[in-house]
N, C-alpha and C positions, 0 to 999 in steps of 0.2 A: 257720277258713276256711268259708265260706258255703255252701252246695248248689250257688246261682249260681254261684262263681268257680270249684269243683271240676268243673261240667259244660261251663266255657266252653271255643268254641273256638278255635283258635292265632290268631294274629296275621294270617294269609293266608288266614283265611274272614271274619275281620272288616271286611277290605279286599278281600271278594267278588275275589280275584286270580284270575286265569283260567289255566289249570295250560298249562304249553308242552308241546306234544302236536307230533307229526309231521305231515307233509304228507303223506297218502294220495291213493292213485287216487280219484278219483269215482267213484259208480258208474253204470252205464250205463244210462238212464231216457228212455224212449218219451214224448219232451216234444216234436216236433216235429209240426206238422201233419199227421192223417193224411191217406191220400190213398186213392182208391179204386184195383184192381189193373187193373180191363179197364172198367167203367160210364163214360162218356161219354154223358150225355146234353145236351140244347139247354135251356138257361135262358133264363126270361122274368123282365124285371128290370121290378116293379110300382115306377116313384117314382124319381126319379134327382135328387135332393139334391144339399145338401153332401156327406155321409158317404158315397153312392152311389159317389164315384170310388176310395174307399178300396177296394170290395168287389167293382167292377168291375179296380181295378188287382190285385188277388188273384188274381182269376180269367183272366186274363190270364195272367200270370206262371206260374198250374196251368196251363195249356194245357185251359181251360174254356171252352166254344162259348156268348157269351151272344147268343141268334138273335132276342129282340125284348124293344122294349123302350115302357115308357109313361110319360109325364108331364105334367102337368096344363096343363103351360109346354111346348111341343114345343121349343120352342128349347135349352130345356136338355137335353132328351132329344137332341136333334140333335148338341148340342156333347159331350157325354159319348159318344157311337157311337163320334163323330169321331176322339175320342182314343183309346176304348180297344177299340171292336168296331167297325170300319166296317162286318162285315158282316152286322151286326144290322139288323133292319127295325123302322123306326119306329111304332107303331099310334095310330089316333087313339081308339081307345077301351082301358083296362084289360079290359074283357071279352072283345077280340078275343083277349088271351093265353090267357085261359082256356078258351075256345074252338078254340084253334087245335091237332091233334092232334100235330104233330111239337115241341113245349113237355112236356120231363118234370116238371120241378123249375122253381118260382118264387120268386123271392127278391121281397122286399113289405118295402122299406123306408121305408113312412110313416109317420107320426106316428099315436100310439096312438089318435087320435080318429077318424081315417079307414080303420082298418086292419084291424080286427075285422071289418066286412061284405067286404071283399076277399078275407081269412083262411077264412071261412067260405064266399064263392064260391068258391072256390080249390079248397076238398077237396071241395065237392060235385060238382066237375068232375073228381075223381080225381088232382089234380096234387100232387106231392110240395112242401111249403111250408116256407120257409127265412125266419121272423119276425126285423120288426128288435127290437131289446130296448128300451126296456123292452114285452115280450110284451103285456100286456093293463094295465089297469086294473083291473080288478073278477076276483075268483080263480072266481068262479062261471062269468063269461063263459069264462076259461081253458078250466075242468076241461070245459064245453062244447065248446069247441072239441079240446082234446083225444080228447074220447067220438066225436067227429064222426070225426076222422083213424084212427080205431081202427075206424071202423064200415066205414068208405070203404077202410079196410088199406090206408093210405097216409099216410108219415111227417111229421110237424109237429116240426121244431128251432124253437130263437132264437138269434138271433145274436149269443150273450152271448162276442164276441169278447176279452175278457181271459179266457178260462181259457185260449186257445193263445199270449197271450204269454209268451217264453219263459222268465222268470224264472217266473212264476204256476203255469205250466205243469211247468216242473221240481220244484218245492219240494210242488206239489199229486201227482205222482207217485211222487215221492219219499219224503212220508210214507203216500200208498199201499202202497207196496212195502212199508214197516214198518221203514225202515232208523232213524228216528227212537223206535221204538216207541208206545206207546198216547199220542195228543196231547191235552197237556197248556194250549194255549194259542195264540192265533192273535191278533196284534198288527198292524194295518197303519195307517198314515201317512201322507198326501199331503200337501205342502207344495205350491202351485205357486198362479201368478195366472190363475181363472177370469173374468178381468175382459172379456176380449173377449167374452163374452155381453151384455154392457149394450145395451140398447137394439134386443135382438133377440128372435126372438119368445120364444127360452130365458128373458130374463127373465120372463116373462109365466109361468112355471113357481115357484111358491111354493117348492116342497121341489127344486130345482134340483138341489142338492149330496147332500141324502140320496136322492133318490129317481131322476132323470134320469142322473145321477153317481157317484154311490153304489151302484148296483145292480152295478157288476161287482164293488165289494168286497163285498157282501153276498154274489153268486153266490162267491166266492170262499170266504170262511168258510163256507157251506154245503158246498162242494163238499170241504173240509177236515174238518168235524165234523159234517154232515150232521144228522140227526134228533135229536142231542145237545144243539144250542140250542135253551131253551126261550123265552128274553123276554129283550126291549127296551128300555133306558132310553136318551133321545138327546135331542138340545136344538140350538140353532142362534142364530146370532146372528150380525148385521151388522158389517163389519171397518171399523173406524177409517178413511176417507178413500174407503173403495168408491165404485162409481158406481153398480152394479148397486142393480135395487130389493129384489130377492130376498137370504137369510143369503146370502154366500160363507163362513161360518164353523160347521162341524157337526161334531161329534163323536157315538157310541156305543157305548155299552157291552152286550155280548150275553151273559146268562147261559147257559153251559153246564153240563149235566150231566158231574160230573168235571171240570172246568176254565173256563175263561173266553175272552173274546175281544172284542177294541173296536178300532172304526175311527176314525180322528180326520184331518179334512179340512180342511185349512188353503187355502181357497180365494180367498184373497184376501193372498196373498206375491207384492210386486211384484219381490222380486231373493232369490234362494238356494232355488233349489227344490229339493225332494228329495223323491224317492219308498223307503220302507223300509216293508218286509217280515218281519216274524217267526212261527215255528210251533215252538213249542217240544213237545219227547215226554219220555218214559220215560226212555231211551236214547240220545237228541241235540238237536240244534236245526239249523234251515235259517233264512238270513239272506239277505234281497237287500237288497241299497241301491245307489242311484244317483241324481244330479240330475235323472233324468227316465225315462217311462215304457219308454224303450230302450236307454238303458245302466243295465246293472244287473249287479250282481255278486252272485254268490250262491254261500254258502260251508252246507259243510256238517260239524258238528262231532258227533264220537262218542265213545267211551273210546278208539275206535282211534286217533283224530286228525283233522285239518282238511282237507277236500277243497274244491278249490274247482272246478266243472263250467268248461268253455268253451264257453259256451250261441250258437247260430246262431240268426238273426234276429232278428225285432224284432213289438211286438205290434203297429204302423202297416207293413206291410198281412198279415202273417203270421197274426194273430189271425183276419182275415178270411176265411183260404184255412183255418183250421181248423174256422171253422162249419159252411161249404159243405163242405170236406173231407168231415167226420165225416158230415153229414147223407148223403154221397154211399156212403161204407163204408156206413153202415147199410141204405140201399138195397139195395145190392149184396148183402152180407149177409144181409138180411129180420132186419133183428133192431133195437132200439131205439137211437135213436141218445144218448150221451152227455149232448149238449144239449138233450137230448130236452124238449118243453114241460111235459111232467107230472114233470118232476122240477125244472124252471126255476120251478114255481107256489110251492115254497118258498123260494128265493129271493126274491121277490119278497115274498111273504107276509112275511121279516122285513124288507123295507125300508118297506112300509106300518107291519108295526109301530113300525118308527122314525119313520116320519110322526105316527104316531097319538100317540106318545108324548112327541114334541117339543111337540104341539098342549097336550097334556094333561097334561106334566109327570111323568107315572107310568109306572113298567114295565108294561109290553102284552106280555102272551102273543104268542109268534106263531101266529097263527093268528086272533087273536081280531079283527085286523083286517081284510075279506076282501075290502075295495075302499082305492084312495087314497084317502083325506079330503082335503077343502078348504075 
């Protein structure tokens, strides 16, 4: 008999069987929006978009006062009051918010090309600023603005709204708390048709999927393994029949220290979406899956057994009320807020690397990229 056949093992590890375990309580994990206890201050909303009704319907819903608002198109600002704050005052200029002293806190949801000089007006005026994501472009500009908000002692979040949806949000607490042990591996999946960007200004964005779309899975796996990933291999590619002129089709791979981790983005599935979530540890693994970014099932397995949470909300508009949320504790608090921008620059740092390295075919340090390429 051979060394081999004497060390092999049984017949139900060769058939990777998965051993039947009990159904446990969950355990009880601080995944829901936070909120602040007594701080109500007056929001001024820079930019009222598409995505603007997402973050105004949040706020709302918190019983958050947004008291003015700007946009470049009054008419959209006008029609957004309408539904969600009538008793917002419309301003013909963005400077008049920052100007105006009963405005604590700004939220500044424009596009990364017009947003930096507002960002930067914003905390020289001493106002608390709540960035849309993706934060910056160039990691320099960031770490600038950051030193700015620090000098000014006045708090800069982004609005990297998937880490309070609630599956992200639980499975990212949850191997906090250590009930997983030391993480072993972080796998996530999107399936779904990013086809309705064709022909808007989103395509006109080359790295759509890794970098515009991509960035809450990166903020995710950071927020997961943190200083542990060190580099990037990623690629992308056009789907059979697309319209868009940009890849809908990106995958990567993110070396960690002690373990591994890859995102893979199926951006261009006209029928059977799925969103799936994996963080494997030490001591267990957390799993979500569901057809889409709001139903999601998340199961949690140990030596104990299989828990499955019964998670409240959704991350369309819940994700929303947790950036503002957290930015608002922090305030109240005086202390850094979660989303905080100088912990957001790594994030971001490995989604350029994923750019830089789609471009160039080779693993990229993270870090070693420290603006978007194009």
């Amino acid at each position: 008999m051979s060394d081999a056949t004497q060390d092999a093992g049984d017949l139900e590890s060769y058939a990777l069987k998965a051993a039947d375990l009990p159904v446990i309580d969950a355990p009880d994990v601080a995944y829901r929006p936070p909120m602040p206890k007594n701080y109500r201050p007056r929001i001024g909303m820079i930019g009222t978009g598409g995505i603007s009704g997402s973050h105004l319907d949040a706020y709302r819903d918190a019983g958050w006062e947004v008291a003015a608002m700007w946009n470049r198109t009054p008419s959209k600002c006008e029609a957004k009051a309408a539904e969600f704050c009538p008793g917002a005052r419309i301003e013909d200029d963005w400077k008049s918010i920052l100007e105006s002293s009963d405005i604590d806190v700004v939220d500044i949801t424009l596009h990364p090309e017009h947003r930096t000089e507002i960002i930067r007006a914003a905390l020289k005026a001493g106002k608390h600023v709540l960035s849309q994501k993706p934060f910056v472009t160039d990691l320099d500009e960031g770490i600038g603005l950051v030193k700015l908000a620090q000098d000014r002692d006045v708090k800069l979040a982004v609005n990297q709204n998937g880490r309070w949806a609630p599956h992200f949000s639980y499975m990212r607490e949850a191997a906090r708390a250590g009930h997983i042990g030391d993480i072993l591996s972080v796998h996530l999946a999107v399936h779904w048709n990013h086809g309705w960007t064709a022909g808007t200004p989103f395509d006109a964005i080359e790295d759509l999927i890794l970098y515009d779309f991509g960035v809450h899975w990166f903020d995710f796996v950071n927020s997961v393994v943190g200083e542990r990933a060190e580099a990037v291999f990623a690629q992308a590619t056009h789907g059979a029949g697309q319209a868009n002129k940009v890849p809908l089709l990106a995958q990567a791979m993110v070396r960690v220290q002690g373990g591994q981790a890859s995102v893979v983005f199926d951006g261009g599935m006209p029928q059977g979406p799925r969103d799936t979530a994996f963080v494997g540890g030490t001591k267990g693994s957390l799993v979500s899956d569901g057809p889409d970014l709001s139903r999601q099932v998340v199961t949690l397995t140990t030596a104990e057994g299989i828990a499955r949470p019964k998670l409240e909300g959704q991350w369309f508009n819940d994700g929303f009320k947790g950036t503002m949320g957290e930015l608002l504790c922090a305030i109240e608090e005086d202390r850094e807020p979660s989303n905080g921008a100088a912990e957001n620059l790594r994030s971001l740092a490995m989604a350029f690397a994923a750019v830089r390295s789609r471009m160039t075919g080779r693993e990229v340090e993270i870090g070693e990229a420290s603006r978007l390429d194009s």
